[in-house]
N, C-alpha and C positions, 0 to 999 in steps of 0.2 A: 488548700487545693489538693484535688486528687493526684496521681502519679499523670494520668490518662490525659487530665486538662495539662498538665506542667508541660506533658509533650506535644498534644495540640498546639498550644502559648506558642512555644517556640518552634515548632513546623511552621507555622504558618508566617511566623519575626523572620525566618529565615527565607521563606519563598520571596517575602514582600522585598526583604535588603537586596534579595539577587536580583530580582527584577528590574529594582533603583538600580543595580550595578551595573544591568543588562542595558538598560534605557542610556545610561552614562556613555558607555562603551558603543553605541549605537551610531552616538555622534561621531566618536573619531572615524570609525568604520566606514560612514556614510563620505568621508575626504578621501579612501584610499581607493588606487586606480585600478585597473585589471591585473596589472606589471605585480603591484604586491599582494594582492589576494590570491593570485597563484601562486609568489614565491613561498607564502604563507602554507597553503594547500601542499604542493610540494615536500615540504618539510615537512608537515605532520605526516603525510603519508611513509616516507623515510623512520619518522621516529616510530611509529605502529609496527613496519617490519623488525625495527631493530628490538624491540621491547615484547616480541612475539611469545615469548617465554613469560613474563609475568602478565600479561592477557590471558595466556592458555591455563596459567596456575590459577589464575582468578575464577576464569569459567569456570573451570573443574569443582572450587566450592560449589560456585550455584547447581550445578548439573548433580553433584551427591546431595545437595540439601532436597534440590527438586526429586530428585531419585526417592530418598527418605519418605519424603510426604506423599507421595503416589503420582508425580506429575506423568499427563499420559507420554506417549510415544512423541506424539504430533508436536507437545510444546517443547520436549526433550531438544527434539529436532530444529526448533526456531532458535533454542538457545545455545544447542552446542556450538561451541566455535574448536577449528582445529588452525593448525598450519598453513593450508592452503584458503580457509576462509580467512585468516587475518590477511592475508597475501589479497583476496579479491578486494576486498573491505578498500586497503590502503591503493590498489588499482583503480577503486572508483572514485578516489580523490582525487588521483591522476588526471581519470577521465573527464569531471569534472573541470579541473583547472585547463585544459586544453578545448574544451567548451566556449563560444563568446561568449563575451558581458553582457546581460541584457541589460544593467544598467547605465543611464544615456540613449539606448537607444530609442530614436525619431519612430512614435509610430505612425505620427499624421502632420500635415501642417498646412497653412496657407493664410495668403495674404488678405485681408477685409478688402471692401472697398474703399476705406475710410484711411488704408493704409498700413494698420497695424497687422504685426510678423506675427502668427497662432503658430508653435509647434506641440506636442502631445510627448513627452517622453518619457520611460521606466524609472523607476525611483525602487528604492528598497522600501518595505514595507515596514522595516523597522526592528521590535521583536519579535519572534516568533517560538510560540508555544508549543513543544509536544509530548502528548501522553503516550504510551505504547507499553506492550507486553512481550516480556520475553523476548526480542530481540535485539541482543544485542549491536548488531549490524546498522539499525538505525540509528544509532547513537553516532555513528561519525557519518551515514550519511544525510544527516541531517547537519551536524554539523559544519558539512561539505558545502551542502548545497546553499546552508543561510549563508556562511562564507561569503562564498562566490558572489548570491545574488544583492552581498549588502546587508544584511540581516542576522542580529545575537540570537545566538541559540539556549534556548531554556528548555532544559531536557527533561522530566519527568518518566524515567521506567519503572519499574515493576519490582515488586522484594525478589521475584524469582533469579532478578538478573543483574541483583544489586551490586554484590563483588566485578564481574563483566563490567559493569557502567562504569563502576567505580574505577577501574583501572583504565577503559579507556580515555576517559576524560581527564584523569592525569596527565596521562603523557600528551594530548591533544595541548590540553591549557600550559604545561611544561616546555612544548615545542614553540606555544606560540610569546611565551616571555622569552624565550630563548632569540626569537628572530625581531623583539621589539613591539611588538604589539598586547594591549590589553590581554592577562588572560582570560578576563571575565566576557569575551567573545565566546566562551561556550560555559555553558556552567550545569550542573546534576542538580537539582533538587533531591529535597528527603523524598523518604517513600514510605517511611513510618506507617503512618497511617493513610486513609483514603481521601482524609482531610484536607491534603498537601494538593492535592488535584481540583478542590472545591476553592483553596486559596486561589492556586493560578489561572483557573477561568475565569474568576471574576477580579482578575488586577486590570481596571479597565484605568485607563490613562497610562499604565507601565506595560502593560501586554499588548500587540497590537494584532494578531491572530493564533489562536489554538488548531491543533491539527489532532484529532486522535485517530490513532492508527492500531487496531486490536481485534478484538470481538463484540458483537454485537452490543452487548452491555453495558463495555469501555465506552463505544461510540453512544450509544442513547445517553448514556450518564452524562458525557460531555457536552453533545449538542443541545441537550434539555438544557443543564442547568448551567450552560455557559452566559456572561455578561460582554464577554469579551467575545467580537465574531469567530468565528469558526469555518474550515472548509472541512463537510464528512465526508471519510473513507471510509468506503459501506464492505461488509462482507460479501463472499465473493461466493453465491452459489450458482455457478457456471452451469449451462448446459452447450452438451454435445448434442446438432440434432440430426439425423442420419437421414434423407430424404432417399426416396426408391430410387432413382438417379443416380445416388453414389456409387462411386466404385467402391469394393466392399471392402480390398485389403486395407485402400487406403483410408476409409471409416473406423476400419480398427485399429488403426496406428497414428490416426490421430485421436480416438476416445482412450488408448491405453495412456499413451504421452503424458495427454492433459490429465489423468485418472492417477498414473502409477509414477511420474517424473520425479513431484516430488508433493506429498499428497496435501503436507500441512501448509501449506504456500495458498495464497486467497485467491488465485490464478488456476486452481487447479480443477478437472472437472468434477462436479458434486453430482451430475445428472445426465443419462445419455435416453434419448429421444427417438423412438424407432418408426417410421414411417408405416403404418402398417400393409400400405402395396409391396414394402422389400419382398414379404413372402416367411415362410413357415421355414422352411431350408436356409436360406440368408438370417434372420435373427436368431436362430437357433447357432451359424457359425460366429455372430458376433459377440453372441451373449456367452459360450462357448469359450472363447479365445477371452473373455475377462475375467471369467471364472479362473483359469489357465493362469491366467496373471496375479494370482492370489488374491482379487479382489471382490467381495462379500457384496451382492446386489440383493437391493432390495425393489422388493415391486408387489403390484396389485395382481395378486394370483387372477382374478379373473379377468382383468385387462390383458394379462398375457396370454389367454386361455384362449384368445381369435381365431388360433391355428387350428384349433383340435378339442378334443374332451379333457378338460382340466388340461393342465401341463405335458400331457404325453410325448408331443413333438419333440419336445425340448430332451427327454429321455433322463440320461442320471442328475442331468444339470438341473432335474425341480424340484427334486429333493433337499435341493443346497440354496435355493431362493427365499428368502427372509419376507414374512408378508408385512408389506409396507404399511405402515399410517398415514396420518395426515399433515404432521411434522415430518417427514421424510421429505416430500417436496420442496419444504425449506429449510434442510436443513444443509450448513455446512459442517462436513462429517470431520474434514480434515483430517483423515485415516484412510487405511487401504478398502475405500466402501461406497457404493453409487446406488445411485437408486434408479430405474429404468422403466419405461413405459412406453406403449404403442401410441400414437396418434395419428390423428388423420390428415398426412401430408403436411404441408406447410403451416396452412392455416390452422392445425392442430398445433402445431409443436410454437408458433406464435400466440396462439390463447393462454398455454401454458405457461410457457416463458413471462408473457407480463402478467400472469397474475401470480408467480411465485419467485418470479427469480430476482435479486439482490441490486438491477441495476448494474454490475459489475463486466461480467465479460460474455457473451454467447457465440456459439460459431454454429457453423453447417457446412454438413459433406455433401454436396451434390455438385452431377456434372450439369444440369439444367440450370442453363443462365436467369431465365425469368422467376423460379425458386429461389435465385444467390441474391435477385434484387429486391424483391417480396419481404426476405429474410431478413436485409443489410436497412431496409428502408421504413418497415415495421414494429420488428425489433425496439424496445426499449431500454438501450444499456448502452454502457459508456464507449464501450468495445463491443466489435462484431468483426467474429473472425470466420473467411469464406474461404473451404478447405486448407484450413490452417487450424493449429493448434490450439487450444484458450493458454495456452501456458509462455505463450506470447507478450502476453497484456504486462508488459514489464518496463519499466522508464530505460533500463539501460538497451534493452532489445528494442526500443524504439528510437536509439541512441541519442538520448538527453543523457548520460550519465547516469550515474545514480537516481533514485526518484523519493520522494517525499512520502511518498505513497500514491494508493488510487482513488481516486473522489469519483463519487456515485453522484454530486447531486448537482443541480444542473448551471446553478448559477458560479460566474468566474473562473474555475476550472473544473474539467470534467475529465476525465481518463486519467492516467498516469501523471502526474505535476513535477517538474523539474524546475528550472532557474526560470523561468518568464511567467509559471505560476504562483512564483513568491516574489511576485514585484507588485506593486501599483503604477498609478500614471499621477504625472504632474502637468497642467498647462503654464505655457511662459508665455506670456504676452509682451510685444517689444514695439515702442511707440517713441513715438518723438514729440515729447509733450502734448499729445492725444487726451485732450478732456470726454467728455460727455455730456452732449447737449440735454 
């Protein structure tokens, strides 16, 4: 056998034993109360601070390997970790354990006529699968969250962030022999090769959902050729969309936010929407004041060209406008870079939006109430945000905790997913020797 198979062979003997481990460990899991999955949570969050130091030495490889290879800015930025992000990391553990249980809890229930007691309650779903790239942050909170909701976590990241994983899943699984519990409650898979990923979506009887959480690609490659269900988290090409209505400062302070906050986050704005009643004067200060902010707009030279002969209105700032494609409208840039375009009013900036945008997050600035409903009501996305931010659309800013990620598609969960998104339901039926005629 080749080198290439030898490691295939055993990537894949390895996903499969963890998975059996994952499934073992599932059981005990599914016995323990609120009382110790917090005291659990708790603790690793303590042992993540105290171990801050050999977390930050670990990243530090990935961040010069990724440096070496050319990784851009954007992912640089997913995977740095410092002090204070180990510090939030282990506060959303916190946050999490101080969360209710949703497991047990009564979603429905009632009495037959025949007598028998129906209730509906949350069950953990079991194991649960994730792929993801370059963040290392998701690795414990996902952790956190299978925790909490009852559910072994099988983690699968990235070679970018493979020292990262690797460190934090230590001291996670170290903390939790330490307080008594299985450590194979969270476990890393290889990341060798692409193989290891093709294993885990199709462990059907050992996996009982896949989540990927990444770029476009990660996600197609997973939800195609997964055996095992899956919830997708879709990429996030946000728009801001600025209606004649708005007030203008506050148009630009929430398309800089969502634009400039923090760019490579899937929350962030990829596209700002110009009403073309604002006027020649007004998108000239908007587009203006982004430029200003160091961010690189791209757009349809002759779309912007409404005001005047070619770009004149706009003055030095056309010189600096990048002429768009047709990938621009869907693209996420995840960099300091937007793409901008006139429409017409609402109904405009709604044609657009569902036919380009991601499903993910959209918002609008206006002070026109019947515009905010149009918009809220029309709209095709998980999130819609009315004079608010897109940088918003985040599980902890929705205060679930930490979040699993954000699910674009329609069925079971949709926006942000926390602990009631990683449960199912069971029915109990309670009878007093109730046959059936």
């Amino acid at each position: 056998m080749t080198d290439a198979t030898d490691i295939r062979e055993t990537e894949r003997a390895e996903v499969l034993a963890k998975a059996r481990a994952a499934k073992e460990a599932s059981r005990e899991l599914a016995s323990y109360t609120a009382a110790r999955k917090n005291e659990l949570l708790l603790a690793a969050a303590d042992a993540l601070v105290a171990a801050t130091d050999d977390v930050l030495a670990a990243n530090a490889e990935d961040i010069a390997t990724g440096q070496a290879k050319g990784m851009t800015q954007a992912l640089q930025d997913r995977l740095r970790l410092d002090a204070d992000r180990v510090a939030g990391i282990a506060d959303g553990l916190r946050q999490v354990a101080a969360l209710p249980d949703p497991i047990g809890q009564v979603l429905q229930g009632k009495v037959l006529p025949n007598g028998l007691e129906l209730t509906q309650v949350r069950v953990p779903l079991g194991v649960m699968g994730m792929v993801y790239e370059a963040r290392p942050n998701v690795t414990v909170d996902a952790f956190g969250l299978a925790l909490k909701s009852g559910n072994v976590a099988l983690l699968r990241g990235s070679k970018s962030a493979v020292h990262s994983n690797t460190a934090l899943v230590n001291i996670l699984r170290a903390s939790l022999t330490e307080h008594g519990a299985p450590e194979d409650l969270v476990q890393l898979l290889p990341c060798q090769t692409h193989g290891s990923v093709q294993d885990l979506i199709t462990a059907r009887g050992l996996v009982d959902l896949v989540i990927p959480r990444g770029g476009a690609g990660l996600i197609n490659a997973v939800v195609t050729g997964a055996t095992v269900p899956t919830i997708e988290t879709g990429t996030g090409n946000c728009h801001m969309y600025v209606d004649s209505s708005a007030d203008l400062d506050e148009a630009i302070a929430l398309t800089l936010n969502g634009k400039t906050r923090r760019p490579s986050v899937c929350n962030a704005t990829e596209v700002v929407l110009i009403d073309k009643k604002l006027g020649a004067e007004n998108v000239t200060k908007l587009l203006t004041a982004v430029d200003a902010a160091g961010v690189t707009i791209h757009a349809d030279r002759t779309n912007l060209a409404a005001f005047g002969h070619d770009l004149d209105y706009l003055g030095e700032l056309a010189a600096k406008i990048v002429p768009a494609t047709d990938t621009d409208w869907d693209e996420e840039y995840l960099s300091m870079d937007i793409a901008a375009k006139l429409v017409d009013g609402v109904d405009g900036a709604i044609a657009q939006i569902n036919e380009h945008g991601s499903g993910h997050t959209e918002a609008i600035s206006a002070q026109d109430y019947r515009a905010c409903q149009e918009f809220a009501n029309r709209v095709d996305a998980a999130a819609v945000s009315i004079n608010a931010s897109t940088a918003f659309t985040d599980g902890e800013q929705y205060g679930m905790g930490a979040e699993i990620g954000i699910s674009t598609q329609k069925l079971h969960a949709r926006g942000p997913m926390a602990l009631p998104e990683l449960t199912s339901t069971k029915w109990i039926v309670r009878g007093q020797g109730h046959t059936r005629p």
